[in-house]
N, C-alpha and C positions, 0 to 999 in steps of 0.2 A: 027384534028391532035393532038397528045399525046403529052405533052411535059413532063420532068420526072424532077421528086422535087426531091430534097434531102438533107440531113446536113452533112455535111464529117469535118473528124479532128477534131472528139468530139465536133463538134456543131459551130467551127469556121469560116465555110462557109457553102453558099446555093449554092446548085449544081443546076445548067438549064442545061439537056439534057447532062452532064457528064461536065460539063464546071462550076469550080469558078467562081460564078458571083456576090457575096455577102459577102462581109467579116463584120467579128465583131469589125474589128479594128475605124471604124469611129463612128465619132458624129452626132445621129440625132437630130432633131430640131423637135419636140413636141409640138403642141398646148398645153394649158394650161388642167390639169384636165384628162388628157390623163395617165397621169404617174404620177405625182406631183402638188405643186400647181404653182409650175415656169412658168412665161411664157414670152416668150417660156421654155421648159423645152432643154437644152442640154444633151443628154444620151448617153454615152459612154454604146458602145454595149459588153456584156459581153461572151454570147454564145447563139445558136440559138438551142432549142428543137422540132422546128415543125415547119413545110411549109404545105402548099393550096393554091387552086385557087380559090378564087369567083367571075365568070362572067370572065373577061381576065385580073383580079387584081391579080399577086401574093404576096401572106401575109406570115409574119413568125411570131411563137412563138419566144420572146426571152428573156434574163435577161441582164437588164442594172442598171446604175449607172445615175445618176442626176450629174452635174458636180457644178451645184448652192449650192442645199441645201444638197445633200446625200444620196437620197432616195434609195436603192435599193431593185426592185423587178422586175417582172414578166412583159411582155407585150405580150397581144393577140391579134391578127391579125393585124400584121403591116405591112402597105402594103408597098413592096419593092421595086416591079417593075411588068410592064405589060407587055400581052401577045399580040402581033400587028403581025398582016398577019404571024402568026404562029412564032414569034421571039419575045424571051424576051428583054426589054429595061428597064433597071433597073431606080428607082427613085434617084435623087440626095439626099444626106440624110441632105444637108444644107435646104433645102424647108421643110417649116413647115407641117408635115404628123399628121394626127388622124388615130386612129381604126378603123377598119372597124365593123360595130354589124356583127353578125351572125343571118339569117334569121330560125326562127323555127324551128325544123325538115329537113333543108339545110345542107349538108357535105359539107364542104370545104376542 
C-alpha cells in the first residue's frame, strides 16, 4: 500500500495521504549529540524540507532551534511517526527521538 509524503505551507506540515499530520509548531525532545550537546536537547521545529520512509518509520528533514543553548541548524531523518497496518501514527515529540542512519545505497 502507497502512502504519500509531503511538506505543505512552505515546509510547516508533513502531509500523510493529503492529511496534516505533522506540524513544526512543537518541541521535540532529542537525545543528546543528535542536534547539540544538551541533553536532552528541546528543539523548537522551524520548517520541515523533506520526508521518507525507511522500513514503516517515517522521517523528516528539518531546521530547528535548541531552546537550552541556541543552536540552530539542520536535522536528518527524524523520525516522526510510523506506518502500522497501512495507517500513519505519529510519534509524540515529548519522547526522547534520535536519527535514523541511512543504509548505503538505500532511498529513503
Amino acid at each position: 500500500m502507497a502512502i504519500a509524503l509531503r511538506t505543505l505551507d512552505d515546509g510547516a506540515w508533513i502531509s500523510v495521504d493529503d492529511s496534516r499530520r505533522v506540524s513544526v509548531s512543537d518541541v521535540w525532545t532529542l537525545s543528546r549529540g543528535v542536534f547539540c550537546e544538551c541533553e536532552p536537547a528541546y528543539v523548537l521545529l522551524e520548517g520541515f524540507f523533506g520526508t521518507g520512509v525507511d522500513g514503516s518509520v517515517v522521517v523528516a528533514d528539518a531546521v530547528g532551534q535548541c531552546l537550552e543553548c541556541g543552536t540552530r541548524d539542520s536535522i536528518d531523518r527524524l523520525p516522526v511517526g510510523r506506518i502500522v497496518d497501512g495507517e500513519f501514527k505519529p510519534y509524540s515529540p515529548e519522547a526522547v527521538q534520535s536519527t535514523l542512519e541511512s543504509d548505503a545505497g538505500r532511498q529513503a
